[in-house]
C-alpha positions as CSV (number, residue, x, y, z in Angstrom):
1,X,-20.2,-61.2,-66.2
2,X,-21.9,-60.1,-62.6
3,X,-24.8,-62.4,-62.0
4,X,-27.5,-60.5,-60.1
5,X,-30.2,-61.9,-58.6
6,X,-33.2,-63.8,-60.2
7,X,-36.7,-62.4,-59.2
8,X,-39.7,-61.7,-60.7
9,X,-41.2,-57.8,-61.2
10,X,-43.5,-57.0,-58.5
11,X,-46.7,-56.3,-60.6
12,X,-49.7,-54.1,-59.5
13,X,-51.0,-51.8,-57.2
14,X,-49.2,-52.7,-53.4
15,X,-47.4,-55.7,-54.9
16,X,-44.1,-56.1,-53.2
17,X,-41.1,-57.4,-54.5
18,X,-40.5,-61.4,-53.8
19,X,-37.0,-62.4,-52.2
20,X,-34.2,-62.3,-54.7
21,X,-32.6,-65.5,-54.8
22,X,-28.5,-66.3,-55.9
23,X,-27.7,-69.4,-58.1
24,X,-24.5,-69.7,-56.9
25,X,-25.6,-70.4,-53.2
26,X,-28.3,-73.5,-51.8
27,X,-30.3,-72.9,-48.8
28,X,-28.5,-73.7,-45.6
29,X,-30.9,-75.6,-43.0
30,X,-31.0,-74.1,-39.5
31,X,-29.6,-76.5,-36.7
32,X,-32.5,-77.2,-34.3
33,X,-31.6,-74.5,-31.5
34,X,-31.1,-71.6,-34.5
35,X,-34.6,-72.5,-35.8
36,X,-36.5,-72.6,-32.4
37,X,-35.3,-69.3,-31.0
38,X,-35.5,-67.5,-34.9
39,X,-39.3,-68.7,-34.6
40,X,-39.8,-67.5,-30.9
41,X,-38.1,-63.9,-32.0
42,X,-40.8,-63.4,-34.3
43,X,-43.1,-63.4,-31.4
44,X,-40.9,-61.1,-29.1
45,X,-38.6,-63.3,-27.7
46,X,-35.4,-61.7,-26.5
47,X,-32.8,-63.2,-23.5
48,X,-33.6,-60.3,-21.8
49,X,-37.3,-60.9,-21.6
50,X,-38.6,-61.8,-18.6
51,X,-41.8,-62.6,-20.0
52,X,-39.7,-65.8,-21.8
53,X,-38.3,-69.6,-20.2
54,X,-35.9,-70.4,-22.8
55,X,-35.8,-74.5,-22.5
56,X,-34.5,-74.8,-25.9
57,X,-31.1,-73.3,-25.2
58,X,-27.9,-75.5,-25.1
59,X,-26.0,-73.5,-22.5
60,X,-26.0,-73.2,-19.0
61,X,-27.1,-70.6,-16.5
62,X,-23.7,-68.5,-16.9
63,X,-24.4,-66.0,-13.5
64,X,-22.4,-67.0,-10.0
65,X,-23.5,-70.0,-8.3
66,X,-23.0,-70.9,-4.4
67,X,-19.7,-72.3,-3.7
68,X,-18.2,-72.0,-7.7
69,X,-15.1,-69.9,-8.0
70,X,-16.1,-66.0,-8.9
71,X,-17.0,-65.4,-12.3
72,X,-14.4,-63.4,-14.5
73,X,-16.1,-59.8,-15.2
74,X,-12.5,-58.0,-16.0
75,X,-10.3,-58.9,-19.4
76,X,-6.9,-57.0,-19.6
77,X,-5.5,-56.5,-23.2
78,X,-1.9,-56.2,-23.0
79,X,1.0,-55.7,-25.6
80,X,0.5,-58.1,-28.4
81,X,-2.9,-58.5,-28.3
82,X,-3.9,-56.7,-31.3
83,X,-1.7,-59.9,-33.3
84,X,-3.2,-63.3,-34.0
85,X,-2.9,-66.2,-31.6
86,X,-1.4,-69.3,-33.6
87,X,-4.0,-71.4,-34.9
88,X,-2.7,-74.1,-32.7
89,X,-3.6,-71.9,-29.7
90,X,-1.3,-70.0,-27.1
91,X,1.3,-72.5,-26.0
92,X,0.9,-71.6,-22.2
93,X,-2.9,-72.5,-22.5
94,X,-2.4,-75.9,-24.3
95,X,0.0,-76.8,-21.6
96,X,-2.0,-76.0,-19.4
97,X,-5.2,-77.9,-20.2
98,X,-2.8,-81.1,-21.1
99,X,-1.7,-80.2,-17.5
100,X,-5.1,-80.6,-16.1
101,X,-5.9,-83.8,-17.8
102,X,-3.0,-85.0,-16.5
103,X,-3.3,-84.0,-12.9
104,X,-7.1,-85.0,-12.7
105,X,-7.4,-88.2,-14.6
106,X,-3.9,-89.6,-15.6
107,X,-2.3,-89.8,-12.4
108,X,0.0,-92.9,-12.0
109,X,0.0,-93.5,-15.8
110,X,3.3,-93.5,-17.6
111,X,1.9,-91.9,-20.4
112,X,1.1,-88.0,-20.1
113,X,-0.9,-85.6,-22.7
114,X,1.6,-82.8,-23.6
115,X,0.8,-79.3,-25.3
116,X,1.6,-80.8,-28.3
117,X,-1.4,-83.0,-27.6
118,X,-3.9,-80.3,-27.2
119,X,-5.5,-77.6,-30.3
120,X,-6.9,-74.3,-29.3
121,X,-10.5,-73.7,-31.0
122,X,-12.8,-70.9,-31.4
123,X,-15.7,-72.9,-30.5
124,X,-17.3,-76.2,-30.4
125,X,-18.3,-76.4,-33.5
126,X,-15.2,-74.7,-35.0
127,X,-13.3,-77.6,-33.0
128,X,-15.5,-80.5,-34.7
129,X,-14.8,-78.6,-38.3
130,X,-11.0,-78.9,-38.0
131,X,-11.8,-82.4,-36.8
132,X,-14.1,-83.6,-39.8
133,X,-11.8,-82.0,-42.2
134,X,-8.7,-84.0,-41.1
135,X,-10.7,-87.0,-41.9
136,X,-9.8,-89.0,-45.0
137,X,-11.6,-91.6,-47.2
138,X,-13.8,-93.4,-44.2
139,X,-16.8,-94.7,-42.9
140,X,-17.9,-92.6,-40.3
141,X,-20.6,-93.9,-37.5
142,X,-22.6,-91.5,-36.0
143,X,-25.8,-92.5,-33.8
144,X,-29.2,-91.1,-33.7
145,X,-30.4,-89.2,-32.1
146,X,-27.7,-86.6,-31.3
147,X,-26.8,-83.2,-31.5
148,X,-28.0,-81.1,-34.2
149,X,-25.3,-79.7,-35.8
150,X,-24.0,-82.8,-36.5
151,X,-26.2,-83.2,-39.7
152,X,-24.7,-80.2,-41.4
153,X,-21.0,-81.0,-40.4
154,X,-21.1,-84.5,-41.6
155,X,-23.3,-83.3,-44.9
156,X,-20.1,-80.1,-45.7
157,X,-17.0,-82.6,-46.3
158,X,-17.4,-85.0,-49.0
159,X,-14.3,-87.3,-48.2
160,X,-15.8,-89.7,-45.6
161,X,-19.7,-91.2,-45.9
162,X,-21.8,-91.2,-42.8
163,X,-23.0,-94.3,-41.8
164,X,-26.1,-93.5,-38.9
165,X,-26.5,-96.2,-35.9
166,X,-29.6,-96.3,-34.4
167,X,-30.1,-96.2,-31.0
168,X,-33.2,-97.7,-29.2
169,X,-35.1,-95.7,-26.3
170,X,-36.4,-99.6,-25.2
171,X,-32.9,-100.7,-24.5
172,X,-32.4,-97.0,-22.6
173,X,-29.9,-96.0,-25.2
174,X,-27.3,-98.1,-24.4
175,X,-24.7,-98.9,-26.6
176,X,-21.8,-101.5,-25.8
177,X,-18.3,-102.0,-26.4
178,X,-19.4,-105.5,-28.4
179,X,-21.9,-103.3,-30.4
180,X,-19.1,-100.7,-31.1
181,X,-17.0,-103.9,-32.3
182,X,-19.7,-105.2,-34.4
183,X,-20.5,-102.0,-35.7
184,X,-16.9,-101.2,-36.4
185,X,-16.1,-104.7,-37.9
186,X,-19.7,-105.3,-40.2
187,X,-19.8,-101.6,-41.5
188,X,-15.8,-100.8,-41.8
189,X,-15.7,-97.9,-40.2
190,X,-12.9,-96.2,-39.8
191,X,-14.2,-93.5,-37.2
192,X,-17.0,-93.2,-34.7
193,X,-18.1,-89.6,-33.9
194,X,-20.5,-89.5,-30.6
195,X,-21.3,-86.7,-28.1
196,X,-20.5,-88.3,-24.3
197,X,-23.0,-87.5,-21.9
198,X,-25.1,-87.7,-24.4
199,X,-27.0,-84.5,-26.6
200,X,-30.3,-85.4,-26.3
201,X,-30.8,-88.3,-24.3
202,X,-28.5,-87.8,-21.4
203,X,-27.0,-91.3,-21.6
204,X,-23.6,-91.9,-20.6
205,X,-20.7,-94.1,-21.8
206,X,-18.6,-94.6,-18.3
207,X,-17.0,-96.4,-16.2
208,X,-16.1,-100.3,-17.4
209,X,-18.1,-99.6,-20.6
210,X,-15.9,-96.6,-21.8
211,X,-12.7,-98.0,-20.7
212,X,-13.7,-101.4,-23.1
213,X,-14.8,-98.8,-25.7
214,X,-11.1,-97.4,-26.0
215,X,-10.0,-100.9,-25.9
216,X,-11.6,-101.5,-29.0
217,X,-10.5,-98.5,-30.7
218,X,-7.2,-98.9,-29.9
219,X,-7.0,-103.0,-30.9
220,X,-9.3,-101.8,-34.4
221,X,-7.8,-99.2,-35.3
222,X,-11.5,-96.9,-35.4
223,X,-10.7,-93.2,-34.0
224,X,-13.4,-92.5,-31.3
225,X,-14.1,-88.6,-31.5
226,X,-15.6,-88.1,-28.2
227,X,-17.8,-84.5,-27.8
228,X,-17.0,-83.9,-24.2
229,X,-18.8,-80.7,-23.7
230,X,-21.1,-82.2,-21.4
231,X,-18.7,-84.0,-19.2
232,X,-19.0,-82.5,-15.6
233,X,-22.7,-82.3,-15.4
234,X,-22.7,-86.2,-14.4
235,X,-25.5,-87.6,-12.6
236,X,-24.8,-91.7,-12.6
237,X,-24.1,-92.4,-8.9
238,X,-21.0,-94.4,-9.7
239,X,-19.5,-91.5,-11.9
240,X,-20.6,-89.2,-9.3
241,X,-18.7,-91.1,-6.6
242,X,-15.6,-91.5,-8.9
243,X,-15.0,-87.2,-9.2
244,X,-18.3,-86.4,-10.6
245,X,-16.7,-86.1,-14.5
246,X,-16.2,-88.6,-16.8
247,X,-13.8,-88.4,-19.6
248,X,-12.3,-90.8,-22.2
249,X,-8.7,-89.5,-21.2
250,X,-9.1,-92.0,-18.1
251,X,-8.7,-95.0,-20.4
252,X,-6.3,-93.9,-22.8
253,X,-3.5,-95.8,-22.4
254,X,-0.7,-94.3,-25.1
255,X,-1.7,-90.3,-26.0
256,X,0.0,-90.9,-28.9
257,X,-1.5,-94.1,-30.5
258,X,-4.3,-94.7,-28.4
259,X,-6.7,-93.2,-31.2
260,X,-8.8,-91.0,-29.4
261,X,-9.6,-87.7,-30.1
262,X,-11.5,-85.4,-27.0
263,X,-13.3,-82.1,-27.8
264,X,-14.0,-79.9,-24.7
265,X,-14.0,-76.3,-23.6
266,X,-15.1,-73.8,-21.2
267,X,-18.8,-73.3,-23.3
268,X,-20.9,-75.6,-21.2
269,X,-18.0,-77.3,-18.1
270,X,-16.8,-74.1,-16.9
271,X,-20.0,-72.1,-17.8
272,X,-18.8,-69.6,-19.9
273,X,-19.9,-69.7,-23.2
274,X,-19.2,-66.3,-24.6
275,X,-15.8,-66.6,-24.8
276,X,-16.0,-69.4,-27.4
277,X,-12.4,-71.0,-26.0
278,X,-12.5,-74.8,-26.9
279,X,-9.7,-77.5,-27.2
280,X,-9.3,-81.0,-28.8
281,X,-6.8,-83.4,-27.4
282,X,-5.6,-86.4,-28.9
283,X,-2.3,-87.5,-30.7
284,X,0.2,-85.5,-31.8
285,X,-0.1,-86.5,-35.4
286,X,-3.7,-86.0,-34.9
287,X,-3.5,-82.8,-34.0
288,X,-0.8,-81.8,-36.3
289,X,-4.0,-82.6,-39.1
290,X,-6.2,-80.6,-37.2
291,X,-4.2,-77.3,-36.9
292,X,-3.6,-77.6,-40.8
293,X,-7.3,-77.7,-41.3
294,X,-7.7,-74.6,-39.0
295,X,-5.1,-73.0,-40.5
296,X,-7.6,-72.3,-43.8
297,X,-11.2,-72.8,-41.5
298,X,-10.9,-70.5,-39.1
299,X,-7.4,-69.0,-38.6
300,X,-7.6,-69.6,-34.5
301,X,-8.8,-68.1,-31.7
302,X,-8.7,-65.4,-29.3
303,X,-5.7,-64.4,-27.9
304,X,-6.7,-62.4,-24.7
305,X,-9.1,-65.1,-23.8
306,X,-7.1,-67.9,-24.1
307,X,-4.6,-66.0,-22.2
308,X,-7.4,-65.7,-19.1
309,X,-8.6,-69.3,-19.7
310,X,-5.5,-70.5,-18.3
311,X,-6.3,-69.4,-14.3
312,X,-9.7,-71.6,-15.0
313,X,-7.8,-74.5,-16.0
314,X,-6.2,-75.1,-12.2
315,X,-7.2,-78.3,-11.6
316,X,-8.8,-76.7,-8.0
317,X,-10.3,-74.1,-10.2
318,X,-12.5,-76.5,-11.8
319,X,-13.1,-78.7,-9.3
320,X,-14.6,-76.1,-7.3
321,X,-16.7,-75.3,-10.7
322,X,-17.9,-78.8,-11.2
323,X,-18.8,-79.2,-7.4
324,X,-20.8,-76.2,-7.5
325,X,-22.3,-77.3,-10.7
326,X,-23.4,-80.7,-9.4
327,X,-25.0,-79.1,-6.5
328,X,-27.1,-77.2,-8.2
329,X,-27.8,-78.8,-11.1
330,X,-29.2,-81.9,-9.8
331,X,-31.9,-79.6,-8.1
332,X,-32.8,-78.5,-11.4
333,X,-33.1,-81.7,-13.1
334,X,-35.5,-83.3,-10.2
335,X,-37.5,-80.5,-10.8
336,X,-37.7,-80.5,-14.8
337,X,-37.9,-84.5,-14.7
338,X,-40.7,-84.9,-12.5
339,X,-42.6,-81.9,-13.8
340,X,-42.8,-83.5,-16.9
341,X,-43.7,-86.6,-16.0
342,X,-46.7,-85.0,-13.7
343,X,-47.6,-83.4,-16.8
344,X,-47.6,-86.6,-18.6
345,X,-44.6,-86.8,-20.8
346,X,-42.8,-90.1,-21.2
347,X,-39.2,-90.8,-19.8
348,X,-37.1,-93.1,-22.4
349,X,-34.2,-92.5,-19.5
350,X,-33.8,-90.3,-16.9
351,X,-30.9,-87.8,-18.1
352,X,-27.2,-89.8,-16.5
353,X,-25.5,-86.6,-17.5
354,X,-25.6,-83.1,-19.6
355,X,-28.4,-80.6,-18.7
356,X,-31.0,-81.8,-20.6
357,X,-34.5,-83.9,-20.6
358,X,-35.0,-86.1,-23.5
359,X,-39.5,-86.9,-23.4
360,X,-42.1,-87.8,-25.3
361,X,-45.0,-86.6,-26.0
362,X,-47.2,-89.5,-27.2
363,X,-49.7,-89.8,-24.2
364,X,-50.4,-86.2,-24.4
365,X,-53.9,-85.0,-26.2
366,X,-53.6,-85.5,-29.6
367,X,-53.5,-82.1,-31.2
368,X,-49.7,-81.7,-29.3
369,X,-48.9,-85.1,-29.6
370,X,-45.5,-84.5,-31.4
371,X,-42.9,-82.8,-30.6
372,X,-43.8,-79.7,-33.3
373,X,-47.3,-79.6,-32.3
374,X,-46.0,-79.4,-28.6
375,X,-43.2,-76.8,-29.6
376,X,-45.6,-74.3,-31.3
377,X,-48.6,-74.3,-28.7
378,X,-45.9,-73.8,-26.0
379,X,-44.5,-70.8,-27.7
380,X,-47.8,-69.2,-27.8
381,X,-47.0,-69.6,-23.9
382,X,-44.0,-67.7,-24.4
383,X,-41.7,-71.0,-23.7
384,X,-39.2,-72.5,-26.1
385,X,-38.5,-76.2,-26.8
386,X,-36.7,-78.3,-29.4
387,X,-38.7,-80.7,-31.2
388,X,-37.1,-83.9,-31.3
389,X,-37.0,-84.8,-35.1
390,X,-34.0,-81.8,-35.1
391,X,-31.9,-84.6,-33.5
392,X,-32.7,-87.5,-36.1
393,X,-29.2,-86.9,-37.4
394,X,-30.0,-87.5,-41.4
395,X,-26.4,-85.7,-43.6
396,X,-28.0,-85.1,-47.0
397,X,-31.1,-86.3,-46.4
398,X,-30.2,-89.5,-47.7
399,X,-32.5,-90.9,-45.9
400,X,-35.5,-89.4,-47.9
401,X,-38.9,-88.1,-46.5
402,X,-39.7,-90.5,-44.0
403,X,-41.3,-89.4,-41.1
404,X,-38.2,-89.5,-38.1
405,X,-38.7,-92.0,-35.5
406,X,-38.2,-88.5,-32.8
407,X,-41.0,-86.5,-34.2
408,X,-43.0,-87.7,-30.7
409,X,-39.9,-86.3,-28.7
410,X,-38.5,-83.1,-27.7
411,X,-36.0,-81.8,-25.4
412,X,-36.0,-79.8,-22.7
413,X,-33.2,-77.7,-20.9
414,X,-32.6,-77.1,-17.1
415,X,-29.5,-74.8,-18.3
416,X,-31.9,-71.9,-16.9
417,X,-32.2,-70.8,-13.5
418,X,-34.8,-72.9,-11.1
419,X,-37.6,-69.6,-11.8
420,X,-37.5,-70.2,-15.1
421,X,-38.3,-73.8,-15.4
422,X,-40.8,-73.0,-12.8
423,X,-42.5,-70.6,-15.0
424,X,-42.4,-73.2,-17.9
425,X,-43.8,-76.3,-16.3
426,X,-47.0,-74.0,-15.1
427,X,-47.6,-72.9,-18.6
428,X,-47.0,-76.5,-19.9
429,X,-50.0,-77.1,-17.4
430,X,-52.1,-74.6,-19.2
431,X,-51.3,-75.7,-22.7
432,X,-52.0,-79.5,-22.1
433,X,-55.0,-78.7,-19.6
434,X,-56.5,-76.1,-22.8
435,X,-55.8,-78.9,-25.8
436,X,-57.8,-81.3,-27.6
């Protein structure tokens, strides 16, 4: 029998029709990004609105920048293009990315990634699917805050439970290799999933502390799923000095039973995030798992642009990318950091890598104390931010109605171009000099 949907009949004169709704499907939440920008389009908001500094958005300026290798405006489609890739990804491209971690950060080492090491993903997110579905009957850690989408992925597969690690903005949001052990040991997890730089905060497992984090994985048997998308916009002087990325593929010392599992792509490190080409590298048997999972999830990716990906993956290619990057990056995130904290917003840490500013609110008049408060009265101003309960991680809800421990924060994005963060510190000014 068709099943229609359930509403009520408009009655009277005007009376409009409520929104039908289905039983068969339950109200998906928005991720934090998704709901900012569907609430600033209700007031006009467009990319192409000059009128609009978008510091909610999780990708970087994608136009030329001084000294980076030209931008690809040209996509030929030649014979066979019209088929599907394989789900695994073109073969030339995942030898070509294994190439490049090779060449950059595994020089010396006796143990070298191979194609066979590297999956081909239609997106970030699409990469951390095929990921969470290879997972079996686990514990999985997952620290708050983090990135958004997180809480929906962990929520979707039923097979491992969730287990949140809080982070403290007192102890900067540091997390060591003797937590990770206690952590791994007192809860039994199985898996640790954790974005590295860090989405919001900016903090950064390197160095020292990364290499002892592998070591643990590797003598506990807990897979560290590392979400690398942030991992050439570096701004710890050490890592700077030491090729201005950091990467878990450093410290790795068997690809294929050192368990850990890298996701990357050219979204936010090689600033093109149309083209939705992503990659996870880890051990073969690991990725065998993950390629089955995409072969129902998603079917694969792109074959023309994973074709053209390959000339970005040159190890000179990207160095010249991530040089240009740091140059001007680091411009933008004196600017953003010490406009906000002239304006009176509170530092936890000063961002060691991605291209965000993680700040609170708290001293600021009372009516936008929070980061909600703060969100809406800027976007009367025309400038989008992401309140900071969005990254209280929380799968389920299973955590009830408690009020998150982020709903002071918010972050704020120096993905834009200098003007635009320009434009939104001046009308922060006006909002906090015009509250109560």
């Amino acid at each position: 029998m068709t099943q229609f949907p359930r509403a009520k009949t408009a009655t009277g004169p005007g009376a409009t029709a409520p929104e039908p709704t289905f039983a068969a499907f339950r109200e998906v939440p928005r991720t934090g990004v998704i709901f900012v920008t569907t609430e600033a389009s209700k007031r006009g908001y467009s990319p192409s609105n000059d009128d609009w500094a978008n510091l909610g958005q999780g990708m970087p300026e994608a136009e030329s920048l001084p000294g980076a290798p030209p931008r690809i405006t040209e996509l030929p489609v030649l014979a066979g293009d019209q088929e599907y890739a394989p789900v695994a990804g073109l073969w030339e491209l995942r030898e070509a990315i294994a190439g490049f971690y090779n060449e950059t950060f595994r020089k010396g080492m006796p143990s070298k990634y191979s194609a066979e090491n590297v999956a081909i993903s239609g997106g970030g997110r699409t990469a951390l699917t095929r990921v969470a579905a290879s997972l079996g009957h686990i514990n999985l850690g997952h620290f708050l805050p983090d990135y958004t989408a997180y809480e929906e992925l962990l929520d979707v597969f039923r097979l491992f439970s969730p287990i949140p690690i809080l982070l403290e903005g007192e102890r900067g949001y540091a997390f060591s290799a003797q937590d990770l052990r206690r952590e791994v040991m007192g809860r039994g997890l199985g898996a640790i999933l954790a974005s590295n730089p860090a989405n919001p905060t900016g903090k950064v497992i390197g160095g020292k502390d990364l290499s002892d984090w592998v070591a643990v994985g590797r003598e506990l048997d807990c897979a560290l799923i590392f979400d690398e998308f942030y991992s050439h916009y570096i701004w710890r002087p050490d890592l700077v000095a030491n090729g201005m990325i950091e990467t878990a593929a450093r410290y790795v010392e068997d690809v294929d039973r050192d368990p850990v599992v890298i996701l990357d792509g050219l979204t936010k490190n090689w600033r093109y995030p149309g083209w939705r080409v992503t990659w996870t590298v880890a051990p073969k048997k690991i990725i065998e798992g993950c390629v089955s999972a995409g072969s129902f999830l998603d079917g694969g990716g792109s074959r023309p642009l994973q074709r053209k990906a390959i000339e970005l993956l040159q190890p000179a290619n990207a160095t010249a990318e991530t040089k240009a990057i740091h140059t001007e990056f680091v411009k933008k995130r004196a600017r953003l950091l010490n406009g906000l904290r002239d304006l009176g917003f509170t530092i936890d840490l000063p961002p060691e890598g991605t291209f965000y500013v993680w700040a609170s609110a708290q001293h600021l008049p009372s009516s936008i104390s929070d980061g909600m408060s703060f969100f809406r009265a800027a976007l009367d101003k025309n400038v989008i931010t992401v309140p900071g309960e969005f990254f209280d991680v929380n799968p389920g809800k299973r955590r009830g109605g408690r009020p998150s421990r982020f709903r002071k924060h918010l972050r704020f994005s120096f993905g834009p171009p200098m003007a635009r963060l320009d434009m939104a510190l001046e009308r922060f000014r006006d909002v906090i000099a015009n509250a109560q």
